[in-house]
FIFIFI-558471 format. One line per 10 residues: number of its first residue (from 1); for each residue x, y, z of N, C-alpha, C, O. Coordinates in pm, 1 decimal. Example, Ala and Ser with C-alpha at 12.3 -4.5 7.8 and 13.67 -1.06 7.14 Angstrom:
BEGIN
1) 1319.0/-569.0/780.0/1230.0/-450.0/780.0/1320.0/-330.0/780.0/1423.6/-331.9/846.5 | 1285.0/-225.0/708.0/1367.0/-106.0/714.0/1290.0/3.0/787.0/1340.9/113.8/803.9 $
//
This chain:
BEGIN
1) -1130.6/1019.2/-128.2/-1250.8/1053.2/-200.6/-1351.0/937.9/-196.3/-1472.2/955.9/-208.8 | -1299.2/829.0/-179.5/-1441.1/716.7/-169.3/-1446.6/690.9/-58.5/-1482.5/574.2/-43.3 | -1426.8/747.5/41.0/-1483.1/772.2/189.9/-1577.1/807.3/161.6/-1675.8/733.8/164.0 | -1582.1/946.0/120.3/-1662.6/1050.1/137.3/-1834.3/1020.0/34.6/-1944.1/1075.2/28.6 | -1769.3/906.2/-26.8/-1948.2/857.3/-160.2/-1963.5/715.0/-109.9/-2053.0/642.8/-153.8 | -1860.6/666.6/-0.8/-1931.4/530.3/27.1/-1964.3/596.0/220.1/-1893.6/633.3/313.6 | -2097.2/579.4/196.2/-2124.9/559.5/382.4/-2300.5/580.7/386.2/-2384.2/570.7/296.6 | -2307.5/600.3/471.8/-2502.6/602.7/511.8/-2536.4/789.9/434.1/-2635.7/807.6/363.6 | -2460.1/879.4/457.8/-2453.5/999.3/422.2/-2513.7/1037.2/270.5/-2608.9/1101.5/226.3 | -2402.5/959.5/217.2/-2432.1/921.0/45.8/-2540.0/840.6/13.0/-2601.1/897.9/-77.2 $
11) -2591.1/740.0/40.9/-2671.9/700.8/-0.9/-2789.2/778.7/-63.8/-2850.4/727.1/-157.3 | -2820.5/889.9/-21.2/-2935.6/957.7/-92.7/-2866.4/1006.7/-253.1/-2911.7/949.6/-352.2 | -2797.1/1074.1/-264.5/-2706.6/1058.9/-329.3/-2728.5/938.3/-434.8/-2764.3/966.2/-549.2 | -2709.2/818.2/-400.1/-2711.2/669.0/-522.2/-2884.7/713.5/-561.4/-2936.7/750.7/-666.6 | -2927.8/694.7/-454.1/-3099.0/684.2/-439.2/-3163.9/807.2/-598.8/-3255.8/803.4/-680.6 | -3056.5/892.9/-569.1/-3117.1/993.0/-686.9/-3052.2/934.0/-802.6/-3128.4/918.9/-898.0 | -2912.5/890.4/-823.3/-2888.1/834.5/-977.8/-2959.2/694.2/-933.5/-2857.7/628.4/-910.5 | -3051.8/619.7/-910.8/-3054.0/490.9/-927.2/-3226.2/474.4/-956.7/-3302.9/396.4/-1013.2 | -3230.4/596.3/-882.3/-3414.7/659.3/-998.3/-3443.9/699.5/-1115.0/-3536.0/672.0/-1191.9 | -3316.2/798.6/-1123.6/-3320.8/879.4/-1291.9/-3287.9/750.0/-1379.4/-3367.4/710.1/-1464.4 $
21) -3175.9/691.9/-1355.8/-3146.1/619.2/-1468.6/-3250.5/449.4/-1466.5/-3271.5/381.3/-1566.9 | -3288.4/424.4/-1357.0/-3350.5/301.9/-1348.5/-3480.1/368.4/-1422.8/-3492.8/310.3/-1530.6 | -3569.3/456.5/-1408.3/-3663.7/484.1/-1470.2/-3692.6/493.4/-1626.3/-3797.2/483.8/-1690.5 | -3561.0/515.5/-1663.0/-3498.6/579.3/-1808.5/-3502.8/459.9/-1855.7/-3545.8/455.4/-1971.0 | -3459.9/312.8/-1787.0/-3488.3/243.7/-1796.8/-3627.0/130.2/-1839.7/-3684.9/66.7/-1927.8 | -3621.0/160.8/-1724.7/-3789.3/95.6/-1683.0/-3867.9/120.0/-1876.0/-3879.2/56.5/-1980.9 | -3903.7/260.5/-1814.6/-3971.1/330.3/-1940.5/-3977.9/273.7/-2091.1/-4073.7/237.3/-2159.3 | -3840.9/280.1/-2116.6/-3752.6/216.7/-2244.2/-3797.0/96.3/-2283.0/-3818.1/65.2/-2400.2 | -3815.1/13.7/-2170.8/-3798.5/-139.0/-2143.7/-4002.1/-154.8/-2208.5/-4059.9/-225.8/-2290.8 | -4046.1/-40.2/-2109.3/-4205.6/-93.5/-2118.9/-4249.0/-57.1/-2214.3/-4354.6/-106.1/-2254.4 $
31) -4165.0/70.0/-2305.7/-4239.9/58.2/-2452.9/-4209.8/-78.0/-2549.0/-4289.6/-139.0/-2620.3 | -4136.0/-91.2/-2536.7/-4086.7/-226.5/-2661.0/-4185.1/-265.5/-2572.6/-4286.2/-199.1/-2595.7 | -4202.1/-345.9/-2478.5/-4305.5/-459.3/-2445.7/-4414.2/-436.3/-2482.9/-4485.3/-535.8/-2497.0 | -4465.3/-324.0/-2509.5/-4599.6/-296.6/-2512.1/-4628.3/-261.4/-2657.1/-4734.2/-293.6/-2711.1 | -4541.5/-201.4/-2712.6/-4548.1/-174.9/-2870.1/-4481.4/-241.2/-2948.7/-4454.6/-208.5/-3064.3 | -4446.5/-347.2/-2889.1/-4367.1/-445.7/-2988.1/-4215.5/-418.7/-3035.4/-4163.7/-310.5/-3063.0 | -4169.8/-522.8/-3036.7/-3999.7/-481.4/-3058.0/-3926.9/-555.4/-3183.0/-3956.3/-674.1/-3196.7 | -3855.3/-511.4/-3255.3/-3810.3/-621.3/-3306.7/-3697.2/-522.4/-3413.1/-3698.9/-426.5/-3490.2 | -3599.5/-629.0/-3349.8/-3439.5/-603.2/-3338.1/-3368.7/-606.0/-3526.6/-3253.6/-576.4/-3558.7 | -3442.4/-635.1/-3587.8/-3402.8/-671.0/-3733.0/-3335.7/-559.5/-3775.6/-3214.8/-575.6/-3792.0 $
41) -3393.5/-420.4/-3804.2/-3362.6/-301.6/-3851.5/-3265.2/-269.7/-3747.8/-3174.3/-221.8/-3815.5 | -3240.7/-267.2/-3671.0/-3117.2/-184.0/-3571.3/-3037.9/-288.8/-3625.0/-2985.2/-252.0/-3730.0 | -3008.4/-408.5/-3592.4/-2908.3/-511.0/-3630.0/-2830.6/-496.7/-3764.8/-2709.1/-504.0/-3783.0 | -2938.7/-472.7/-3861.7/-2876.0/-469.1/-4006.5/-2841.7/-321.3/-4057.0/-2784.8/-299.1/-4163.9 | -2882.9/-224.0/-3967.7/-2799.0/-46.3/-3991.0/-2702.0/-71.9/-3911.4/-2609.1/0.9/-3946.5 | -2660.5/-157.4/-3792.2/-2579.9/-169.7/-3762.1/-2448.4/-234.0/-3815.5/-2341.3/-187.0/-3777.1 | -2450.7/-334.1/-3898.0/-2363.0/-399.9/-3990.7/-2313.8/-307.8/-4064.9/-2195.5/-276.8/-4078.5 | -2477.9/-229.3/-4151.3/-2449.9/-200.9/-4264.4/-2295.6/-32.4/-4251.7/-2207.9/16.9/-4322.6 | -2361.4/-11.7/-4101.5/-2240.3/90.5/-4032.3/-2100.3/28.6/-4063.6/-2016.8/102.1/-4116.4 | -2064.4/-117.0/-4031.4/-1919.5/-182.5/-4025.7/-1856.9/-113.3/-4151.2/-1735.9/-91.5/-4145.0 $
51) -1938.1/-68.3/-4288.0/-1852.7/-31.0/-4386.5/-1840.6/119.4/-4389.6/-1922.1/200.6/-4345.6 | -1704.7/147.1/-4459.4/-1712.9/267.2/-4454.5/-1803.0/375.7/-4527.3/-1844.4/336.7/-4636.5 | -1839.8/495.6/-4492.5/-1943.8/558.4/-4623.4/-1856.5/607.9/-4715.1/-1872.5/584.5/-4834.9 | -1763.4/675.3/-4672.9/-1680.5/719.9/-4838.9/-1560.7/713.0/-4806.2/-1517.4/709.4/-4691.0 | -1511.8/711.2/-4885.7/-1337.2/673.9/-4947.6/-1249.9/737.6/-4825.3/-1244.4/858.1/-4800.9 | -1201.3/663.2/-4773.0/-1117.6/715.7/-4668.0/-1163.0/736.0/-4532.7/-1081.4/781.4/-4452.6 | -1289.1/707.8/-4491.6/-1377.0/695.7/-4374.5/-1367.0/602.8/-4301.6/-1333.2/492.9/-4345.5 | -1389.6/620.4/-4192.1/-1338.6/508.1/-4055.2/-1493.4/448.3/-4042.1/-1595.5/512.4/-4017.5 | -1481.4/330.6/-4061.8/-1640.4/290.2/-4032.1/-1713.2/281.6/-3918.0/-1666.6/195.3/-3843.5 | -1818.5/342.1/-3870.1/-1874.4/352.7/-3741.3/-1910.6/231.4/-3658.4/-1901.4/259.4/-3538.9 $
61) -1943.2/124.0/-3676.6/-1944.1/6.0/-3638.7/-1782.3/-93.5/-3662.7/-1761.5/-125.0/-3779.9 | -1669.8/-141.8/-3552.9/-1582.5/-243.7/-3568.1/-1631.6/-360.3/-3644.2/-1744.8/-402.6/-3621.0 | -1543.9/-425.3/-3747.8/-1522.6/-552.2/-3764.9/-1588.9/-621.7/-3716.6/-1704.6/-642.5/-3753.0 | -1517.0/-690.3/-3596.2/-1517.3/-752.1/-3526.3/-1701.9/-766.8/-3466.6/-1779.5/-862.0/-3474.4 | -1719.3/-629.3/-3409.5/-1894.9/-659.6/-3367.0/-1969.0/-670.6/-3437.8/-2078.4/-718.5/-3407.6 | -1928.0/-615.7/-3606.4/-2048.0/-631.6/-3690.8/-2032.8/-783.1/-3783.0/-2083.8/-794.2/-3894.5 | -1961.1/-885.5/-3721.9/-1952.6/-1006.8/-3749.5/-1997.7/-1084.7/-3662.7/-2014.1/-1203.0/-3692.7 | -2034.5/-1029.0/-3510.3/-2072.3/-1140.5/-3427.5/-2247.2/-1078.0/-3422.0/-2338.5/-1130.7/-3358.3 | -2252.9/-1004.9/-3472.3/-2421.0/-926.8/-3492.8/-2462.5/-999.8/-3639.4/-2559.0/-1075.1/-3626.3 | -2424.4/-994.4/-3735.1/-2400.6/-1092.7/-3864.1/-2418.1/-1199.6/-3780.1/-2526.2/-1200.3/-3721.3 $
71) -2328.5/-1307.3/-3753.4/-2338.3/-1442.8/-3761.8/-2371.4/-1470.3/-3594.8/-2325.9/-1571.1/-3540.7 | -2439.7/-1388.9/-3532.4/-2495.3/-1493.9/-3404.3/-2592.5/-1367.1/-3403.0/-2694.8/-1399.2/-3463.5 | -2599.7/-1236.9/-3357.8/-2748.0/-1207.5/-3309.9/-2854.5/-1198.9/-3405.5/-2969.3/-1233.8/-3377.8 | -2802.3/-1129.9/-3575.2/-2893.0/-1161.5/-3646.4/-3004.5/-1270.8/-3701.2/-3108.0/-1248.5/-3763.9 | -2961.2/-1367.9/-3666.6/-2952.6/-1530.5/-3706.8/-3107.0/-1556.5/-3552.5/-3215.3/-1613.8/-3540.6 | -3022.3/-1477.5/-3477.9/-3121.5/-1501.0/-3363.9/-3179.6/-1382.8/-3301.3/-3195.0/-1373.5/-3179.5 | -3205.3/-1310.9/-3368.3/-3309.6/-1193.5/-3373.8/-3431.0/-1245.0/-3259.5/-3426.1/-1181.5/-3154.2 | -3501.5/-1314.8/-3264.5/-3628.8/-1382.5/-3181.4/-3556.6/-1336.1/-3039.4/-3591.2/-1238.9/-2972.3 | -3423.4/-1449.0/-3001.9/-3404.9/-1434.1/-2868.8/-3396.5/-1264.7/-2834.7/-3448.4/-1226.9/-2729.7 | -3327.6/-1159.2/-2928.9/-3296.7/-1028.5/-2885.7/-3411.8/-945.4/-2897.6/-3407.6/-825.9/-2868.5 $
81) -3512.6/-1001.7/-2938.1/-3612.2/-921.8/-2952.1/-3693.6/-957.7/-2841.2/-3805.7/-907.6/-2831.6 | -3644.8/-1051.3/-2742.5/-3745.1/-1105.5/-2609.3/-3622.6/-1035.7/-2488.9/-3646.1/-995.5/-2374.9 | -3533.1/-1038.5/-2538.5/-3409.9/-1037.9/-2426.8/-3393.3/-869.3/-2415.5/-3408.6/-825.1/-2301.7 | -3361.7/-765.1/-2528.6/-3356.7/-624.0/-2529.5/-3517.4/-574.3/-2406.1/-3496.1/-556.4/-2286.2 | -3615.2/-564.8/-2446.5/-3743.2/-498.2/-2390.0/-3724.4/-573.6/-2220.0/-3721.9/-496.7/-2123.9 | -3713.1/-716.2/-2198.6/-3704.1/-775.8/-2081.6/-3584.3/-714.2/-2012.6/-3594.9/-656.4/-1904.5 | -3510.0/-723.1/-2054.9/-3356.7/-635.5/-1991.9/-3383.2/-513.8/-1926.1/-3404.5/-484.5/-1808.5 | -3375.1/-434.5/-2057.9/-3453.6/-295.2/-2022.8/-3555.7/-253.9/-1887.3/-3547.4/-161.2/-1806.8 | -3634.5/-343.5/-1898.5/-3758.9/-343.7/-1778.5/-3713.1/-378.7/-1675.6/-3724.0/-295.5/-1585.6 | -3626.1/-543.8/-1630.7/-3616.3/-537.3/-1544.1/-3438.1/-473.0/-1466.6/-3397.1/-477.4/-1350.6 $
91) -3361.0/-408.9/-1618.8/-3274.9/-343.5/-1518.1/-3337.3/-229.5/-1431.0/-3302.1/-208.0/-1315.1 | -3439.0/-154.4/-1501.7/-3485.3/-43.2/-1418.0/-3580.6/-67.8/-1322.1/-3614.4/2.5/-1226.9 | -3619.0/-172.4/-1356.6/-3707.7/-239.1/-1192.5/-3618.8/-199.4/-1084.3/-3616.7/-104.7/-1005.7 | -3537.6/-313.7/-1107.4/-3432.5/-387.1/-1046.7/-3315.6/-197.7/-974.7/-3256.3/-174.8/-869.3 | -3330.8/-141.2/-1060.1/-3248.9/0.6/-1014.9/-3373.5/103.2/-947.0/-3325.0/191.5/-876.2 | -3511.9/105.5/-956.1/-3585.1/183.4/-883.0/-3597.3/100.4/-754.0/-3595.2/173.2/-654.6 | -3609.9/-34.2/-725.7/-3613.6/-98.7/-600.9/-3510.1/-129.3/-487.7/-3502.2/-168.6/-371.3 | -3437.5/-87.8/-591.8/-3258.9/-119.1/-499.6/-3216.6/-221.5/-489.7/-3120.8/-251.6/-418.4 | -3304.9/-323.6/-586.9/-3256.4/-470.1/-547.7/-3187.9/-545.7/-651.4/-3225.5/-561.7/-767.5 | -3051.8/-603.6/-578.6/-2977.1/-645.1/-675.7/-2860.2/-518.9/-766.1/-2809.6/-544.9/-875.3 $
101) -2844.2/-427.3/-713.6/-2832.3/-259.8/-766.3/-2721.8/-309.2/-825.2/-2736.6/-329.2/-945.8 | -2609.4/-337.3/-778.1/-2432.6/-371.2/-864.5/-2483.8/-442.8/-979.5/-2510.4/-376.0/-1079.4 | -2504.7/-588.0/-981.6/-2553.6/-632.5/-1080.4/-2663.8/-607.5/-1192.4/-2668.9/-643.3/-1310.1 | -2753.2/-530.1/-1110.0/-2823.7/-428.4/-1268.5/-2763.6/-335.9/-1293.5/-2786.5/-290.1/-1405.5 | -2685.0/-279.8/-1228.7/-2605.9/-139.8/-1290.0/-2520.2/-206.0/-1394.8/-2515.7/-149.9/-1504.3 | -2459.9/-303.7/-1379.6/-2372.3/-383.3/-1421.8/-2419.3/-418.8/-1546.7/-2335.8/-429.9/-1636.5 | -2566.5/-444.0/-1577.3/-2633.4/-496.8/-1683.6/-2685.8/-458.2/-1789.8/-2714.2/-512.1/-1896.8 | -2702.3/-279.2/-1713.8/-2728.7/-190.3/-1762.9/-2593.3/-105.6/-1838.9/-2602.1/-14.7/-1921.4 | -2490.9/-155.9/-1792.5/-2356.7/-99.1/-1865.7/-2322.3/-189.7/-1994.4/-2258.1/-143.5/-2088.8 | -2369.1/-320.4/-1991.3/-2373.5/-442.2/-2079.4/-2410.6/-363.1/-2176.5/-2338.9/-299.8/-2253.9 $
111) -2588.5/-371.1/-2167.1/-2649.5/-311.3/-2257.9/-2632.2/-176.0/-2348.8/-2684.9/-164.2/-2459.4 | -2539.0/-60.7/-2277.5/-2510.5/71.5/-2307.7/-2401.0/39.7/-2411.5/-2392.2/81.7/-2526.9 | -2325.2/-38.4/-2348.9/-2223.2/-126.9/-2411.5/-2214.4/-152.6/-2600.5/-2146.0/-133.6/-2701.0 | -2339.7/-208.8/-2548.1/-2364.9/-311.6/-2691.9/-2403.0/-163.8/-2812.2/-2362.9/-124.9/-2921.8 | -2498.3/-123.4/-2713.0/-2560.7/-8.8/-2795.4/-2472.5/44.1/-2857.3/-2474.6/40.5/-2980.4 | -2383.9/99.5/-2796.7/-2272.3/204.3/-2839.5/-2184.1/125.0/-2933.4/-2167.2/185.7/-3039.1 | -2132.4/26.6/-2928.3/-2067.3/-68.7/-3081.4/-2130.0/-66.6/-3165.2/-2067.4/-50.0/-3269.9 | -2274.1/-79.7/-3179.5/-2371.2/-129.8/-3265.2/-2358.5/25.2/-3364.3/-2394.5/26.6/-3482.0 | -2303.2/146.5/-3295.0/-2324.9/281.8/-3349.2/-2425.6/333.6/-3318.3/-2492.3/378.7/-3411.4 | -2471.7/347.0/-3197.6/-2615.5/421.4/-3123.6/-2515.9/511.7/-3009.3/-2450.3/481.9/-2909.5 $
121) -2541.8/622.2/-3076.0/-2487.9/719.2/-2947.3/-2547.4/768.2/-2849.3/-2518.8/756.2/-2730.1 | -2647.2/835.2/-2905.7/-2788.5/874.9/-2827.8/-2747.1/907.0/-2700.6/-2639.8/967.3/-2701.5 | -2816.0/879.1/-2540.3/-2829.2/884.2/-2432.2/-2740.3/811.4/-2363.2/-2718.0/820.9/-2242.5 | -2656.2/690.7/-2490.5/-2587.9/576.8/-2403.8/-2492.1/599.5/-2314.6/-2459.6/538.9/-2212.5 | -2447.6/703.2/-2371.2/-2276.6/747.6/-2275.2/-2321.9/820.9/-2114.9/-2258.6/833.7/-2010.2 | -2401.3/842.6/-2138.3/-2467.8/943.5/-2020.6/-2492.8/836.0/-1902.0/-2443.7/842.1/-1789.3 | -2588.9/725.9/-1957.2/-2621.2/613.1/-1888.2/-2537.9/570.7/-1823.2/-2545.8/575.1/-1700.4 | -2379.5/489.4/-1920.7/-2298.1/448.0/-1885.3/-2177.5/500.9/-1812.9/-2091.9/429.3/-1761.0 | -2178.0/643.0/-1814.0/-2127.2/686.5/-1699.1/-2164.6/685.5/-1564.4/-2087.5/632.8/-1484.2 | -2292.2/745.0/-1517.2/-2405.1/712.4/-1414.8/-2409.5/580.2/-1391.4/-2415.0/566.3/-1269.2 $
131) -2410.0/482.9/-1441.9/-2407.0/333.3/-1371.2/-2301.7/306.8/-1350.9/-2285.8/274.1/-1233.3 | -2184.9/302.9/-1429.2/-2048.0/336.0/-1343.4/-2011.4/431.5/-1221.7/-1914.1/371.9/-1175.5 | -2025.4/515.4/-1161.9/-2032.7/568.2/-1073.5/-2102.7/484.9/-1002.0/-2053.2/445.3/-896.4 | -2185.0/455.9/-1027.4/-2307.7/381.0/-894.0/-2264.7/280.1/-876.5/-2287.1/224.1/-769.2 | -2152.2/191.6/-1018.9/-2074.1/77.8/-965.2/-1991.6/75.7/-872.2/-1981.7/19.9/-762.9 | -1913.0/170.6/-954.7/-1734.1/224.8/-855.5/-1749.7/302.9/-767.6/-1676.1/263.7/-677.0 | -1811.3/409.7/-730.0/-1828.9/466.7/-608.4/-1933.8/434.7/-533.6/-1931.2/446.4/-411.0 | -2003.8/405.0/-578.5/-2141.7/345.8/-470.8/-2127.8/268.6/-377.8/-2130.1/276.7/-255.0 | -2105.0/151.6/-490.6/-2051.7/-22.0/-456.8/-2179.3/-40.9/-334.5/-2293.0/-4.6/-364.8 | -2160.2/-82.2/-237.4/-2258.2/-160.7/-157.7/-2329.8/-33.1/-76.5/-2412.0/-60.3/11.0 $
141) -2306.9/66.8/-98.0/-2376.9/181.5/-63.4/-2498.6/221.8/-148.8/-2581.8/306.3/-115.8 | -2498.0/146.5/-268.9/-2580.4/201.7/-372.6/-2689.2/183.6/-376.0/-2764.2/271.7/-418.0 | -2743.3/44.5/-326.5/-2840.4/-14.2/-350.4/-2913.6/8.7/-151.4/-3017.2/-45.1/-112.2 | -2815.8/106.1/-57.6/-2851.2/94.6/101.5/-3050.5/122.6/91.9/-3138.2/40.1/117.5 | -3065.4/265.2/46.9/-3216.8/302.3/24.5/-3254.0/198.1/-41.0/-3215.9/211.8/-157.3 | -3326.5/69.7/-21.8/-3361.0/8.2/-84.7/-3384.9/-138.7/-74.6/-3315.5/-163.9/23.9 | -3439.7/-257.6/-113.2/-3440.9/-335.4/-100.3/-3307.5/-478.5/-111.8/-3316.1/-601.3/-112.4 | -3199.5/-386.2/-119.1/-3040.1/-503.3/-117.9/-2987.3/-440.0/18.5/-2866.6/-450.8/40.2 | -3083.5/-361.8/131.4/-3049.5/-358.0/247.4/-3104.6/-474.0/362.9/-3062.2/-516.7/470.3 | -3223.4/-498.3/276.3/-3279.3/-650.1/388.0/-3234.4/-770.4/290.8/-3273.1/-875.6/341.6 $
151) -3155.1/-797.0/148.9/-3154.2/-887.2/105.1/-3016.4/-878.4/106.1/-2982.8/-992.8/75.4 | -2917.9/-815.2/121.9/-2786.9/-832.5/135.2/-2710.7/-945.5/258.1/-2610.1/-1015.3/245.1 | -2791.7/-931.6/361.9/-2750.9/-987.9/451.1/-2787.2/-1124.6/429.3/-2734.3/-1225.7/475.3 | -2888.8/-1112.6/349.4/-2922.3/-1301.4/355.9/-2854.3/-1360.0/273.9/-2828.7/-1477.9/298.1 | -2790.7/-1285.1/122.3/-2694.6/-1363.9/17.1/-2572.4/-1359.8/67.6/-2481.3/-1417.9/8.6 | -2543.2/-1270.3/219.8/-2401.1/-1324.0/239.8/-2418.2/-1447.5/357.4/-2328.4/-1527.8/382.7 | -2524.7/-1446.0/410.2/-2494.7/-1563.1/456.3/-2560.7/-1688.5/344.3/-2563.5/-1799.7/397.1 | -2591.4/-1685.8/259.4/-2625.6/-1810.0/204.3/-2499.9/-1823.9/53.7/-2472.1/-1904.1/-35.5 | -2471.0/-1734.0/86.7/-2286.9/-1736.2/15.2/-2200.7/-1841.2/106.7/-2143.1/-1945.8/76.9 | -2217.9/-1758.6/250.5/-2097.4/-1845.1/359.8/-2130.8/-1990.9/337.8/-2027.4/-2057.4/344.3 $
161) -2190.0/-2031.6/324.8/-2263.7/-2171.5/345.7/-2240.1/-2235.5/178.7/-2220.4/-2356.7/170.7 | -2241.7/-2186.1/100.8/-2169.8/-2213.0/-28.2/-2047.3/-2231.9/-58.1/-2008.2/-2330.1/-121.3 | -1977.7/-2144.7/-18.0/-1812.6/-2142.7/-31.1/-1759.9/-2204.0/66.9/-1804.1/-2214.8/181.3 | -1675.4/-2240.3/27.8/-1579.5/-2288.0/119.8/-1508.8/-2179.8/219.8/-1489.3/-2068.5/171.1 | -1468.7/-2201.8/354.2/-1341.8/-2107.0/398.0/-1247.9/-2098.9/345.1/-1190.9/-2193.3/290.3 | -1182.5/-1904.3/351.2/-1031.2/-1917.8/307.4/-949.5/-1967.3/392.5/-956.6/-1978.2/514.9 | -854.6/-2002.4/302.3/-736.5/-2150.0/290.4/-822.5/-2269.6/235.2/-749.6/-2348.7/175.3 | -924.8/-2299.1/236.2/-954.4/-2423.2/239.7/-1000.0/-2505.6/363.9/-1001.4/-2447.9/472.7 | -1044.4/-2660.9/353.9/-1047.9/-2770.4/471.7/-924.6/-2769.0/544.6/-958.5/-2802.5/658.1 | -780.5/-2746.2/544.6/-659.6/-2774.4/563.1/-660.0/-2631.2/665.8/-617.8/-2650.0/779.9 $
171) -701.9/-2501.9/632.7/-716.6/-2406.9/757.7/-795.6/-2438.8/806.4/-721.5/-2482.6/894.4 | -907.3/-2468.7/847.5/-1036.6/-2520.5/921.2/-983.9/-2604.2/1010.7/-1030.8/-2593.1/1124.0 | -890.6/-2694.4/992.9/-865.8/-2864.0/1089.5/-745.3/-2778.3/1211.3/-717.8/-2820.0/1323.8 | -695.6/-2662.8/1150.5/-557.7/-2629.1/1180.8/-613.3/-2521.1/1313.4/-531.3/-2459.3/1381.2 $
//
């Protein structure tokens, strides 16, 4: 089966999830920039989720995330309120151009991520399925329509030239 979603064939295929959802993106990203953003109110319904609503209720937000939203993103609200709208924008840049595609899909699952702990159900699961796919079945097919077809070749060779060979200096002499 991942024959058949990784090759030149498929690519149109990525090209259509890597528009819908990069745009969904994009979009998302350019309202906060433009209408202003600010992370205070999601952060603190999000905590206020960690507790339960009535007697015997499973609380919609974990422990655990609504303590590191408490004591590190709340605290630093400024950075998430520059970092959420910038994200946003340029994962869907970054997914309508094809450039860089694994790693914004990747970034874009971050973000779906967070959302969905925080207790935002919304659109997130939808997202984060679709960029998974475009991770796991795409993989280097995903981003072919697109601009990580003339830039792929240059980060693997300016990778080779970074890394070392496998084995090491000790296969090289041998």
């Amino acid at each position: 089966m991942r024959n058949m979603f990784q090759g030149p064939k498929s690519t149109w295929l990525w090209l259509v999830i890597r528009l819908y959802v990069g745009y969904q993106w994009l979009v998302a990203g350019w309202h906060k920039i433009v209408d202003g953003f600010d992370a205070t109110g999601f952060l603190q319904g999000a905590i206020a989720k960690s507790v339960p609503a009535a007697e015997g209720a499973k609380p919609v937000v974990q422990g655990w995330w609504a303590a590191f939203l408490k004591g590190f993103a709340l605290p630093n609200v400024g950075l998430f309120n520059f970092l959420v709208p910038w994200g946003e924008f340029l994962v869907g840049l970054a997914l309508i151009l094809g450039f860089a595609t694994i790693f914004a899909a990747t970034m874009g699952m971050v973000m779906n991520f967070a959302f969905l702990l925080s207790g935002t159900i919304s659109t997130n699961p939808n997202y984060l399925i679709l960029q998974f796919i475009l991770v796991s079945l795409g993989g280097a097919y995903a981003g072919y329509i697109g601009l990580d077809y003339y830039f792929r070749p240059l980060w693997r060779r300016a990778l080779a030239r970074l890394l070392p060979a496998p084995g090491g200096a000790a296969a090289q002499r041998a």
